[in-house]
N, C-alpha and C positions, 0 to 999 in steps of 0.2 A: 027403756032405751030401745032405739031402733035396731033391725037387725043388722042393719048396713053399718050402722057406728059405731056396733061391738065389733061387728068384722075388722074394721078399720084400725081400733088400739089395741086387737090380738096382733094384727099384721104386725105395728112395729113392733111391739114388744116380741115377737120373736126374731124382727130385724134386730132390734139394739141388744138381744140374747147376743146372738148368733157376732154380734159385732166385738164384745171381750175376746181380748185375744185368751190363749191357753197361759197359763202359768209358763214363764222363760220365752214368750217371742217376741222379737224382736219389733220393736215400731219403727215402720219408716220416718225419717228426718224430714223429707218432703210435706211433711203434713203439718211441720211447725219452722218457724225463722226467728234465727238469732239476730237481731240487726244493732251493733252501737252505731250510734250519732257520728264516731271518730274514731279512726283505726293508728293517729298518732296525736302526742299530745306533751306538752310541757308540766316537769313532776308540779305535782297538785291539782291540777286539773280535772274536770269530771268526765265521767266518759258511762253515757246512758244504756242502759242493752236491754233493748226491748224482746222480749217473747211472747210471738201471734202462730195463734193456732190460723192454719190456713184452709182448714175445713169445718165445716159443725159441730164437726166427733173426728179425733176424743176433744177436749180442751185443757188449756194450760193449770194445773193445781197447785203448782205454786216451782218457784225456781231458786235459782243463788247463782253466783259467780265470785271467781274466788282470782288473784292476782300472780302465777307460781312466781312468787320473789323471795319465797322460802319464810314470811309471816302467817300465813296459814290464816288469814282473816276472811272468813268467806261470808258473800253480802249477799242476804236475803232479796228477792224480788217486792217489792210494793208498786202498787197501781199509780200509773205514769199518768200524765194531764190527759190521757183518752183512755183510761181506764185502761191503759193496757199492762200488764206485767212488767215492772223493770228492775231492773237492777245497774242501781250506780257508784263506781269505782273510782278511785282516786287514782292516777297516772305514779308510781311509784316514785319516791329520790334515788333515783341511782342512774349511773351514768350513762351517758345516750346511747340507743341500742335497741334493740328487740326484745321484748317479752313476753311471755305467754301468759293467754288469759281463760281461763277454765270456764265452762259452766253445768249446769245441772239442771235437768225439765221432767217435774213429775207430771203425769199425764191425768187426765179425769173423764168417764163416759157417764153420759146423762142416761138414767133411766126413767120410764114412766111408771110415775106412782113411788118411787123408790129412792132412796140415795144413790148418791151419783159412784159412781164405782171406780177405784184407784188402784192405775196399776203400780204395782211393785216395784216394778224395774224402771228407774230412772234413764232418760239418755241423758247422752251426755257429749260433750265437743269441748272447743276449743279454737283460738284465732289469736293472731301475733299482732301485739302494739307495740308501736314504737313511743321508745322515750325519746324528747327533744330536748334542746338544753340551747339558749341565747345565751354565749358567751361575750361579754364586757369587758375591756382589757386598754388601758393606758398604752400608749404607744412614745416615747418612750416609758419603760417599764419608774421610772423615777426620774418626773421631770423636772427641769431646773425653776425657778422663780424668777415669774414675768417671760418664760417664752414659750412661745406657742408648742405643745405638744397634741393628740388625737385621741379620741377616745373612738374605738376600731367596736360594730358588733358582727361577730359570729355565730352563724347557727353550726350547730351539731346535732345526728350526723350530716355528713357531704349529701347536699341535696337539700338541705333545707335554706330558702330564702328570706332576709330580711328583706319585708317588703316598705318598712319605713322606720325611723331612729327619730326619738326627742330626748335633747339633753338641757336642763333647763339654762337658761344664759348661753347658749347658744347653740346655732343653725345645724342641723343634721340632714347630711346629703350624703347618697350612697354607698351608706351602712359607715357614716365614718363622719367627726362632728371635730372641731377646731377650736381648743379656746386656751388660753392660759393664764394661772394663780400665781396671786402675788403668795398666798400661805396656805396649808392644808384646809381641804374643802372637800364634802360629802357630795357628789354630784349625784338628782333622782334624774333616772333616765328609763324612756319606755320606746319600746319596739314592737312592732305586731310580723308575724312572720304567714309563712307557705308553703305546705308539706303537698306534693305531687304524688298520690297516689293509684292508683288500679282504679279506674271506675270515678273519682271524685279528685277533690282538694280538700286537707284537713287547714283551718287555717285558727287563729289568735294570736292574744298579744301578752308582753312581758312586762315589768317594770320592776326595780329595784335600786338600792342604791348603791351609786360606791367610790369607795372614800380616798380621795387624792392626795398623797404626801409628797410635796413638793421640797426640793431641797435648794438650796442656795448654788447659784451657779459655779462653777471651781474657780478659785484663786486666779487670777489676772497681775501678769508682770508688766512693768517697764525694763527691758533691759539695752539700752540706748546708748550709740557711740557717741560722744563727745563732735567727733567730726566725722564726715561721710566718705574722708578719703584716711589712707596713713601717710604718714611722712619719714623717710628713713629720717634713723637719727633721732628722731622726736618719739615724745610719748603718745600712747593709743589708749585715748581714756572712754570707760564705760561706765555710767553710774544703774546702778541696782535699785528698784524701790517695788511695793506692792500697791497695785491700784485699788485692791479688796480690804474693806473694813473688815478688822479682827484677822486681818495675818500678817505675819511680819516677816520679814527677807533676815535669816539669823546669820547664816554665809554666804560668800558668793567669792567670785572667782574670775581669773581666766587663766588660756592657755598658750603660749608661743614659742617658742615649745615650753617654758620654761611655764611654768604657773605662779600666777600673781595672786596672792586673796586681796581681797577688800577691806581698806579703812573703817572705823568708827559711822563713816557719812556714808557705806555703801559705794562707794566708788573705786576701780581697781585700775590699773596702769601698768600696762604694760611698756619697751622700748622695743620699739621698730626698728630691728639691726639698720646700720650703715651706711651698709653693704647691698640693701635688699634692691635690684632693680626698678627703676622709675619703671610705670607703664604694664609691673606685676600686680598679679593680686596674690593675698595672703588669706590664710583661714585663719581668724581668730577662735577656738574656741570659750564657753563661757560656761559655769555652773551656778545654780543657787540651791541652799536648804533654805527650808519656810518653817515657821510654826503657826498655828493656831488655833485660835479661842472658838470656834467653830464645832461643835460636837460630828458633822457628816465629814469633816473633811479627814485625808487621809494623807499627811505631810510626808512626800516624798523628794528627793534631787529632782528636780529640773533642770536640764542640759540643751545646749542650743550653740550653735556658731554665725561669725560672719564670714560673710565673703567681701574683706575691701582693698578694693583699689589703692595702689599707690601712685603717687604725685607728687609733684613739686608745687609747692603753696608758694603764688604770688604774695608777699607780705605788701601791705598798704602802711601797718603803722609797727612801730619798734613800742614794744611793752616792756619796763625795766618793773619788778618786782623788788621790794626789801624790806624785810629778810626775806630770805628762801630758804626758811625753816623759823618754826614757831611753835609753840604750845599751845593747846585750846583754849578759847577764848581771847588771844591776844591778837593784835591788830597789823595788819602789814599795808603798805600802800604801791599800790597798782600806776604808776606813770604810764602816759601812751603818749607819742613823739609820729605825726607820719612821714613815713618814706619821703615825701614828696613835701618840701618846703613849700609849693604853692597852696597844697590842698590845707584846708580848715575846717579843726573840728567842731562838730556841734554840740556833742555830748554823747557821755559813755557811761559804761560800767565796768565793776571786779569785784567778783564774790568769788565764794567756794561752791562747790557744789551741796546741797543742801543748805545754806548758810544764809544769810540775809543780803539782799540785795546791794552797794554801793555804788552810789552815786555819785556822780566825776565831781569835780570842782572845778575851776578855771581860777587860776592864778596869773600874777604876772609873769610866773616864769615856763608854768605847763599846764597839763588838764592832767589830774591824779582821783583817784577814789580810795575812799579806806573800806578794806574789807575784812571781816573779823573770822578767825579760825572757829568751826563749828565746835560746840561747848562737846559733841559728845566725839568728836573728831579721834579716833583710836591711833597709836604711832606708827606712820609708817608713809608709804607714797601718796601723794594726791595730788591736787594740782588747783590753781587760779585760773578762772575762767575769764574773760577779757570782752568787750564789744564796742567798737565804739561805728559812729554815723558822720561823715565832713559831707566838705562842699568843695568843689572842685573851681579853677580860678573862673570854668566857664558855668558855675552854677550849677553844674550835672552832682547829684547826692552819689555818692559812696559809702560805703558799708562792708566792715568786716569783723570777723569774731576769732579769740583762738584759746591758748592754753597754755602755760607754762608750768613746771613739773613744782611742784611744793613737797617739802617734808617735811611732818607733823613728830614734834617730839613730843617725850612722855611729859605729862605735868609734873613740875616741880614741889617739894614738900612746902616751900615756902617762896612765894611769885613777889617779889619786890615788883614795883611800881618800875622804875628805871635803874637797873645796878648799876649799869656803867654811866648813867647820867645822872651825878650827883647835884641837889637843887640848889640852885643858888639863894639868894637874902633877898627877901620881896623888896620889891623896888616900889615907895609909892607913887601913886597916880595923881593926877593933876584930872579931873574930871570936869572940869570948869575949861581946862585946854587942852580938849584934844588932840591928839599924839599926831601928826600929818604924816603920813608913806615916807618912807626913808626911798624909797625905790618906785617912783611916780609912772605907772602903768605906760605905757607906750603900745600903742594899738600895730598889731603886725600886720604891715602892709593894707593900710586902709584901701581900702574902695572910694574912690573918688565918685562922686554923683557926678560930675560932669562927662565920664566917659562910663556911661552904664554899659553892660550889655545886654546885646539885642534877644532877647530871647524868640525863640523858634516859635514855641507853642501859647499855653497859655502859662498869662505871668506868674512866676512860681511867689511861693507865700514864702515873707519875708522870718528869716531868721536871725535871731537874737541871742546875745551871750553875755554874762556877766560877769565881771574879772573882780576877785577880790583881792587886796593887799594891805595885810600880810595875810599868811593863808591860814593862820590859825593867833590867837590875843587873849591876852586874862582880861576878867574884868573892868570897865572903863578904858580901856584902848581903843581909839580910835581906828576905823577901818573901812578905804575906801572902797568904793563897787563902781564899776566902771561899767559901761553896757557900750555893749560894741553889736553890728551890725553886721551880719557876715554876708548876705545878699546884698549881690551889686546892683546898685540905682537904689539900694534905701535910705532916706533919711530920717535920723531920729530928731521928733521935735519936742521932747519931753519924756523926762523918767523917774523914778520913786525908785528909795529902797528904804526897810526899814528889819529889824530884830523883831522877830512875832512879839504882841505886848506893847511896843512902842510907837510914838506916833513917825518915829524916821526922819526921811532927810529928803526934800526934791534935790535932782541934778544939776550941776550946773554944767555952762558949756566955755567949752575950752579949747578953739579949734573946730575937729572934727572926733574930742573927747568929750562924751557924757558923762559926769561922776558926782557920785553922792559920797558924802560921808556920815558914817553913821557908827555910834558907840557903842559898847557890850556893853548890856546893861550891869548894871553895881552887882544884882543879885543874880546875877546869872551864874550855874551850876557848870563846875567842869564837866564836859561832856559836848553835844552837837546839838548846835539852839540853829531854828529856820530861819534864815535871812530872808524876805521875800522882798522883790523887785518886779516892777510895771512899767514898760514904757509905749509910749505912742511915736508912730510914724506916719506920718498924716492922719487918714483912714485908719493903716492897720494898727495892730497893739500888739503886744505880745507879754511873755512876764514868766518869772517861774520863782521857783525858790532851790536854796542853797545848803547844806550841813553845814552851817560854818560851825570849827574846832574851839570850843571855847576852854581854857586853858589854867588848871587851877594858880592861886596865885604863886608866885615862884619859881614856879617848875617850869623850865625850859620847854621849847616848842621839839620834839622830836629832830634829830640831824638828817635831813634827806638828801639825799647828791642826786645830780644830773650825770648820768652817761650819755657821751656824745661818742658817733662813730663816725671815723672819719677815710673812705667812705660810708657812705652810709648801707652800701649794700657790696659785698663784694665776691668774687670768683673763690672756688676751691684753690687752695694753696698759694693764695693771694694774703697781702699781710693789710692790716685794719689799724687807726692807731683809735685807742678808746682814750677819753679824755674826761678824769672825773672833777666834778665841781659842786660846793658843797652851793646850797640853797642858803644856808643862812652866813651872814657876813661873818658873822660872830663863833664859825666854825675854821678850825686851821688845818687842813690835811697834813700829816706827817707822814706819808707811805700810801703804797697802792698796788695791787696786782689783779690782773686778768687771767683768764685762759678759756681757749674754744674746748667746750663738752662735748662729747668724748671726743679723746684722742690726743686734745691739745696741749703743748707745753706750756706753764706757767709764767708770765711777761712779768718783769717789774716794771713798776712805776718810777716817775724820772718829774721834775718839778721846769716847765718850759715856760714859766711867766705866767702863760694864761690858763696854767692849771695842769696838773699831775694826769701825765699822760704814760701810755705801755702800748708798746708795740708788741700786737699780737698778730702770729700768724694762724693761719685757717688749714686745717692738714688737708695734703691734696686729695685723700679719699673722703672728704666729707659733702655730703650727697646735698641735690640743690633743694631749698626750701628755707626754714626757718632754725638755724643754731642758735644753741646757748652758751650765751657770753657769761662765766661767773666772776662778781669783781670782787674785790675786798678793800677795804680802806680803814688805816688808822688816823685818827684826826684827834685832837685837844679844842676843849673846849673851856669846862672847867676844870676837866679835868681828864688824861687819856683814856680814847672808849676806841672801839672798832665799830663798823657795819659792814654788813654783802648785802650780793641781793645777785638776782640774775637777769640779762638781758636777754629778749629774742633777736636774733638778728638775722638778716636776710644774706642767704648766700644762691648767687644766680648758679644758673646751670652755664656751663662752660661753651665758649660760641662755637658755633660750626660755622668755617668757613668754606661758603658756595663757590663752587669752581665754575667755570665757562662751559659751556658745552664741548668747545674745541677739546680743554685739557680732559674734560672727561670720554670724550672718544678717542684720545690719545692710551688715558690710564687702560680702556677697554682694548684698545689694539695691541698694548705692548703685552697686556696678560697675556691675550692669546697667543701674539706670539711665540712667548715662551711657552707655554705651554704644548704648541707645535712644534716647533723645534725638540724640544725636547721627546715625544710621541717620535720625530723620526729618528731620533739619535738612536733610540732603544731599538727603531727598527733594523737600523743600519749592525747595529752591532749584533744583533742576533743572525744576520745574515751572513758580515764577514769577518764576526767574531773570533770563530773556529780557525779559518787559517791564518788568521793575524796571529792568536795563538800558539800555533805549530809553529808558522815562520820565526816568531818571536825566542820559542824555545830552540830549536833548532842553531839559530845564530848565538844564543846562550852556549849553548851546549859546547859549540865549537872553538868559542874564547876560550872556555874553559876546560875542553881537556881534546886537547890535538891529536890529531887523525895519526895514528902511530904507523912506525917504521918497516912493520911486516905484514904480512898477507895472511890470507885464512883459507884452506882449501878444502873440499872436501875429498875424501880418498874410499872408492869403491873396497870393501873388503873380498879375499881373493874367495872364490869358488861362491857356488850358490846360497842365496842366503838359506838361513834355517829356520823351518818355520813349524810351530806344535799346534798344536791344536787340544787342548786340555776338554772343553767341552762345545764341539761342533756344533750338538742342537740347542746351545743354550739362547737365551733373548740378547737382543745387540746390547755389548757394551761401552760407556760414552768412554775415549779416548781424549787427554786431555795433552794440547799442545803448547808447550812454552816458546814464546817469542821471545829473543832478547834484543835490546835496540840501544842505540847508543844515547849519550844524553843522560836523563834523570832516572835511574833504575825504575823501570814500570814493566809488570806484567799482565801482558792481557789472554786470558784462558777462553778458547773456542771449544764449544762441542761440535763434535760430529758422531755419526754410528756410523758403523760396518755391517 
């Protein structure tokens, strides 16, 4: 070996001697670098930490790093994709925040010829990562089914950014995503975030699921006035129902002051005192309990009020109800008469509330509907709903709706068919000769075609009606349908009627009467069989069908009366005469009485030829709008029965009559006047009040007790008065002087000091 090459690997071998440190010193940290990938991170995540020697000598012999989370799991170094020393750590679970990350670097020096040489003494460090956390969170916290709620992400801690959100099924925009379940659903959603550090940006992403329990929206009420105004005097009806499958309305309520519950049908009724001011409004309040089948819901009182108005209701038509009281399931009928002789109706209804619809009828003698008391109807207040649609004589439609009070009594153990209408002996039929109308339709106030009117706009579409007579027949009875025409300028050139089943009857013409006759068939069932009717008018057609009552055999057709008012609408404290008239010929009034509700005294009936009439009066505090007429009548048929029922009737508001201008600047002058005069009287007398006063007493005084017969003198007593003096230096004392005066003994006391 040369001698210059042995020089050369003596030289470092006493450099790399000379390069061990002593046993216990300290290595500089400059000469090695701890570097992780990511100084924050979401728990699980990895987090690299490389250790490079940053000189020749010494070198890295091996490391660890350890997590202080109080696991004590500390992680060996293994050679990283550049062979460099790492160690890699998992970002712990626990909540966002800062934590400390340990590490440990044993050191190595290369000798020549030799093993490499390891020091002793480890360094060792240390550097803080943060825990992150993407928070996912329903907004609201338990949303309802089918409406839109959010699903909100948050990083923690403050500082951290989502910098984009996917929620599957739908759109996520800025950190907040839109959708909603019709039923519980696992939503996978991912977000990537952005941690802002010292020197860099730590960034990734999240994804997980989470699970949506959607609940059913809460319970939905109806709780609905009958009408949008009150009416003193009248009832104030609200019917209760639930608009949500699986809950039920179990009470309910209101409040004026007095508290009403609710019927069997959910409906409650309150009376609108009297007395209450037109042109006020009143608070109703209203309550309900619910139950239900529902497992999330949580059945408590629901409470609520109105605020209505009160009014006086134009009436258009008089609705007579009978009975006005009934038991569930049994049947009452609804007449409507309007105000106004010219107008004509089209068709109407009368139910209950919850109850089955009823459909008017048109007879010879009115338009009525049978309406039947709800089966589960509970005893107590309720009421008849009413509507009906006419035609005015210039063709203008009208339309009105109302309400009369009904009371539901308990069901009976045993419901006879008719107690007080005992049946009579079936009469038979001649089916070969049908029976003709005892009482041959007479159309009211036809419309002449020759004097149509002119309409304004465009021609309004022709309306039809059809009159049955008689209004209800047993089997094989003949019965005619007449179709009348209630729009002016129409003519009818052909019509049909016939009993569903059957092949019917065309019209014949008679006049300016269309009429079919047509039979109950043989087997037709007591009960309400469809009459249906067609008729053409030129071009137009029209046509409907009918309930007609078909009648088991024997048993009498139900006793209906006509109440007739006369007038037909009249003032407070004005008298009405009511005049009843039974419907079937075959009925004999024997008695009758009226009375206006509330308040009114009870009329009797009186027989004037043309029918059992009672003069009733209207009490002068009964407020304007619609009163209840209640009537009662006994009648013989086969045998003596009674009915009532009750009418609406129209009572006007009382006239004001309009003065002139003149009288009214006259009423404004004379007030003032007095009212000035009087302002100076009071002035006047406070001025010379006082000695009208005195003068007054004065001359009193001297009537009555005369100036007397001697004098009054005073007299000096003789020598110098004498005078003491008890305490010179004391403080002034008040000296009180008596005046006497003639007249009414009065004394008036002055102070003075000395």
């Amino acid at each position: 070996m040369p001698a210059r090459l042995i020089r050369l690997v003596l030289a470092v071998s006493v450099i790399a001697v000379a390069a061990i440190p002593a046993a216990g010193r300290a290595q500089a940290e400059d000469d090695f670098s701890v570097l992780p990938n990511r100084y924050a991170g979401l728990p699980g995540e990895s987090v690299a930490i490389e250790f490079k020697s940053l000189k020749d000598a010494p070198f890295v012999d091996r490391c660890s790093a350890v997590v202080e989370d109080g696991s004590g799991l500390e992680v060996e170094c293994a050679n990283g994709p550049s062979k460099v020393p790492t160690a890699t750590i998992e970002v712990p679970d626990q909540p966002p925040g800062p934590v400390v990350v340990s590490w440990t670097l044993w050191r190595g020096y290369y000798q020549i010829g030799k093993a490499a040489a390891l020091d002793p003494k480890p360094l060792t460090g240390s550097f803080e990562l943060t825990v992150l956390a993407v928070e996912v969170k329903v907004v609201p916290t338990v949303p309802e089914q089918g409406k839109p709620f959010s699903v909100v992400f948050q990083g923690q801690p403050d500082g951290l950014r989502i910098a984009s959100c996917t929620v599957r099924d739908a759109s996520c925009d800025d950190a907040k995503a839109t959708l909603s379940l019709g039923e519980d659903r696992t939503l996978i959603w991912g977000a990537t975030y952005e941690w802002d550090r010292r020197g860099g940006t730590d960034s990734g992403d999240a994804r997980g699921r989470l699970p949506v329990h959607v609940v059913p929206p809460p319970p939905e009420f109806d709780v609905r006035p009958a009408t949008a105004t009150a009416v003193p005097g009248w009832p104030f009806v609200v019917t209760f129902a639930s608009l949500t499958t699986g809950v039920t309305v179990k009470t309910c309520g209101l409040t004026l002051p007095a508290k009403a519950d609710c019927g069997g049908s959910r409906v409650a009724v309150v009376m609108i005192s009297p007395k209450t001011p037109i042109g006020s409004t009143i608070k109703v309040s209203w309550f309900l309990n619910w139950s239900s089948t529902r497992p999330e819901d949580d059945p408590r009182q629901v409470e609520g009020s109105f605020e209505v108005p009160v009014a006086a209701k134009r009436p258009r038509f008089i609705a007579n109800v009978q009975p006005d009281r009934a038991e569930p399931d049994e049947e009452v009928t609804v007449t409507l008469e309007p105000v106004d002789p010219e107008v004509r109706i089209e068709g109407c209804y009368g139910f209950f509330p919850h109850g089955d619809l009823g459909s008017c009828q048109r007879s010879a003698d009115r338009w009525f509907a049978r309406a039947k008391v709800p089966a589960d109807a509970l005893p107590g207040a309720t009421l008849v709903r009413w509507t009906a649609g006419a035609l005015t004589p210039g063709g203008a439609a009208v339309a009105d709706d109302g309400v009369l009070p009904f009371e539901v009594l308990p069901r009976s153990r045993t419901r006879p068919t008719r107690p007080t209408e005992p049946t009579r002996p079936t009469e038979p039929t001649e089916p070969t000769q049908p029976v003709q109308p005892t009482q041959p339709v007479q159309p009211t106030q036809p419309v002449q075609p020759t004097q149509p009117v002119q309409p304004t706009g465009p021609e309004p579409r022709p309306v039809f009606v059809a009159v049955t007579d008689p209004e209800a027949a047993e089997p094989g009875r003949a019965v005619s349908v007449t179709i009348e025409a209630l729009t002016a300028g129409t003519g009818i050139t052909g019509c049909h009627a016939a009993f569903a089943g059957t092949g019917g009857s065309v019209c014949e013409q008679s006049g300016a009467r269309w009429t079919a006759t047509v039979a109950v068939p043989e087997d037709a069932a007591a009960g309400d069989l469809p009459l249906l009717w067609h008729v053409t008018a030129g071009a137009a057609e029209g046509g409907g069908s009918v309930s007609y009552r078909v009648l088991s055999r024997g048993t009498p057709a139900p006793a209906d009366f006509a109440i007739e008012l006369d007038p037909a609408q009249v003032k407070a404290g004005e008298r009405v005469t009511v005049t009843h008239r039974a419907y079937d010929e075959g009925v004999t009034i024997t008695g009758c009485s009226a009375a206006y509700s509330p308040g009114g005294a009870p009329a009797a009936c009186h027989d004037t030829g043309q029918g059992w009439a009672a003069d009733v009066e209207v009490p002068g505090d009964a407020p304007a709008g619609i009163g209840r007429l209640l009537w009662h009548v006994s009648y013989d048929r086969v045998a003596p029965s009674t009915a009532d029922g009750e009418v609406g009737m129209p009572v006007l508001a009382p006239r004001v009559e309009e003065r002139s201008w003149p009288a009214k600047l006259w009423d404004y002058l004379r007030k003032g006047g007095i009212a000035l005069a009087g302002f100076a009287a009071l002035i006047a007398w406070r001025l010379a009040g006082p000695a009208i006063r005195r003068r007054w007493k004065q001359f009193r005084d001297e009537r009555v007790e005369p100036l007397p017969d001697h004098s009054i003198r005073l007299v000096r007593p003789r020598g110098a008065p004498r005078v003491a003096l008890a305490e010179p230096d004391g403080p002034p004392v008040p000296v009180l002087r008596l005046t006497l005066r003639r007249g009414v003994p009065r004394i008036r006391v002055h102070q003075e000091f000395r």
